[in-house]
C-alpha positions in Angstrom: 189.3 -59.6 43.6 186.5 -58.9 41.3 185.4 -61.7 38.6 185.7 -61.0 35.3 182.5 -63.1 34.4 179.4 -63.7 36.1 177.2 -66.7 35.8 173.7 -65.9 37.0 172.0 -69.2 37.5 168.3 -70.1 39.3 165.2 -71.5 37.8 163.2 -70.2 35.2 161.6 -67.1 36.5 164.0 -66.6 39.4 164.9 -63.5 37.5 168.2 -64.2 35.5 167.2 -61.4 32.8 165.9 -58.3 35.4 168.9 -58.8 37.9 171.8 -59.4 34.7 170.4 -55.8 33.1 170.4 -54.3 36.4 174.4 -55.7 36.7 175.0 -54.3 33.2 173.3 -51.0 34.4 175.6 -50.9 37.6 178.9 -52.1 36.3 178.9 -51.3 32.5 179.9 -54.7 31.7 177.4 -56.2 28.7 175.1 -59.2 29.3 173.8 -62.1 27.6 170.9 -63.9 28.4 171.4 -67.2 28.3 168.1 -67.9 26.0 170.3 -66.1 23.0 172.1 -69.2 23.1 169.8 -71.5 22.0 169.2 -73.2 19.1 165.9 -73.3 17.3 164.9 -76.3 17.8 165.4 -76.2 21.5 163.3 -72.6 22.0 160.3 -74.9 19.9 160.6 -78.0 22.5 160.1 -75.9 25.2 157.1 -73.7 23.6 155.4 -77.0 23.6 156.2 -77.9 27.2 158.7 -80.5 26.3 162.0 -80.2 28.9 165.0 -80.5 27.6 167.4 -84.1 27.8 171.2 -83.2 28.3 172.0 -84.2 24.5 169.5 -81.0 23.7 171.7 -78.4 26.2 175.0 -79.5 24.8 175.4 -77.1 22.2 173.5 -74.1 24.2 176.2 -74.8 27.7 178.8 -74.8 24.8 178.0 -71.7 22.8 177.8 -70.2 26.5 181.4 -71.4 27.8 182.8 -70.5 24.3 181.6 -67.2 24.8 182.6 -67.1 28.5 185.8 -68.2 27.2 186.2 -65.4 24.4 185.4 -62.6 27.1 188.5 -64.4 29.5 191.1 -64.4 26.6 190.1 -60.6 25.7 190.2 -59.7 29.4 186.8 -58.5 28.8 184.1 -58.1 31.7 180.9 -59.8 31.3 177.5 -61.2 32.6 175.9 -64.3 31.5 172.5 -66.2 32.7 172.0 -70.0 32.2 170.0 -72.0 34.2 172.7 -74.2 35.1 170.3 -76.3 37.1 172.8 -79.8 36.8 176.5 -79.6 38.7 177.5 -80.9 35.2 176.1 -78.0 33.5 178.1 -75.6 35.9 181.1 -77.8 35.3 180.6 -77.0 32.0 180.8 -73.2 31.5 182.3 -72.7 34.7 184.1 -75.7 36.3 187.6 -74.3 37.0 188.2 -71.5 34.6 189.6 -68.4 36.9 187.9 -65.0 37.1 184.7 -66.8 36.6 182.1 -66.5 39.7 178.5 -68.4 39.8 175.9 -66.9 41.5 172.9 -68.5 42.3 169.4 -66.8 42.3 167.0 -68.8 45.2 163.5 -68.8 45.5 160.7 -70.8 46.4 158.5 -72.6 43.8 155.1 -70.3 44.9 157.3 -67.0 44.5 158.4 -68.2 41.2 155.5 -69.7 39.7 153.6 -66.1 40.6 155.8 -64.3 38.7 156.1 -66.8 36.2 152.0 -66.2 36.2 152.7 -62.6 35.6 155.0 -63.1 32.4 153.9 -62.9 28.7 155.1 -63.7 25.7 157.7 -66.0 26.7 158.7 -69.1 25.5 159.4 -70.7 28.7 155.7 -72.0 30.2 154.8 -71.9 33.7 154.2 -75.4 33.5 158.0 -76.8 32.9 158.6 -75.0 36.5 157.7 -78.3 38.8 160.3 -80.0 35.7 163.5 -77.4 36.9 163.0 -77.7 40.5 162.5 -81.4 40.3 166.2 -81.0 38.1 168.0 -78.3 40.2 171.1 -79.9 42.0 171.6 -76.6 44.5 175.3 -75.0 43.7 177.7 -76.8 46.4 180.4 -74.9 48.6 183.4 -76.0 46.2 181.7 -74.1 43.5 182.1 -71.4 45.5 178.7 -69.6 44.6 177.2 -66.6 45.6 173.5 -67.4 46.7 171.2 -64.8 46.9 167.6 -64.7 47.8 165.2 -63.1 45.2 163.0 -61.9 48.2 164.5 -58.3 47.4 164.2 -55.6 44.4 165.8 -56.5 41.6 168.4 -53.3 42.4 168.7 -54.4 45.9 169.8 -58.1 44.2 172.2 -56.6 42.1 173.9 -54.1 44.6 174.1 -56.9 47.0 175.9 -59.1 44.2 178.4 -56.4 43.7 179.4 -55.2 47.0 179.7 -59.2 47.7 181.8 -60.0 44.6 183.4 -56.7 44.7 183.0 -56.0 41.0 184.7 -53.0 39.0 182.6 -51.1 37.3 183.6 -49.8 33.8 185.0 -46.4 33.8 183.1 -44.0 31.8 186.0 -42.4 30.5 187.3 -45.8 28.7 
């Protein structure tokens, strides 16, 4: 049965933003990326290289679940990105709400820290990437994640999530 949310979840750099617009592109279903939930003050912490404690993520992992929760109640398709580095994070905005699927982006740390090279003008420096691997608690079986490598196009990614989840697309007569 196909999800009505997806959490995309990985590392900075692991692609989050490329393969969510190339799910919204596919499906029709709109995405958020997960640094539109931040607060200001967070977005300035990490602009100076300073990771983020728990008590700074609260209120980002809960404008994320709220609006997870807003697209369940409306029956409303959706794709989200969050890090989601911490089981406690996942438990969060996903934990056991239904119709929600996590699926996790997995790369190594020289793949992502070349691409993370490659970026500009992003708030999110190359040198807080050692700080999420160091954080990342891999997404455990009872999660029941999707894991995909980022070896492939970001298309090939994002058809592979689909066919796996079996997602509907949005007609485009609705």
């Amino acid at each position: 049965m196909s999800p009505l949310v997806i959490v995309l979840m990985g590392v900075s750099g692991c692609g989050k933003s490329t393969v969510g617009g190339e799910l919204a592109r596919l499906l029709g279903w709109p995405f958020r990326d997960a640094d539109s939930f931040h607060p200001p003050a967070n977005i300035e912490k990490m602009s100076r290289s300073v990771p983020l404690t728990d008590e700074d993520r609260r209120p980002w992992l809960d404008a994320i679940a709220q609006w997870i929760d807003e697209r369940r109640a409306n029956r409303a398709p959706g794709i989200v990105s969050c890090s989601a580095l911490k089981r406690i994070y996942r438990e969060r905005i996903v934990g056991a709400r239904s119709g929600v699927r996590l699926v996790y982006l997995r790369g190594g740390i020289e793949l992502i820290a070349a691409r993370l090279a490659e970026r500009a003008d992003h708030f999110m420096p190359a040198a807080l990437l050692a700080s999420q691997f160091e954080a990342l608690q891999e997404p455990q079986a009872d999660e029941r994640p999707v894991i995909v490598s980022i070896e492939l196009p970001p298309a090939e990614i994002a058809a592979n999530i689909v066919d796996e989840l079996a997602c509907v697309p949005v007609s485009k007569g609705a």
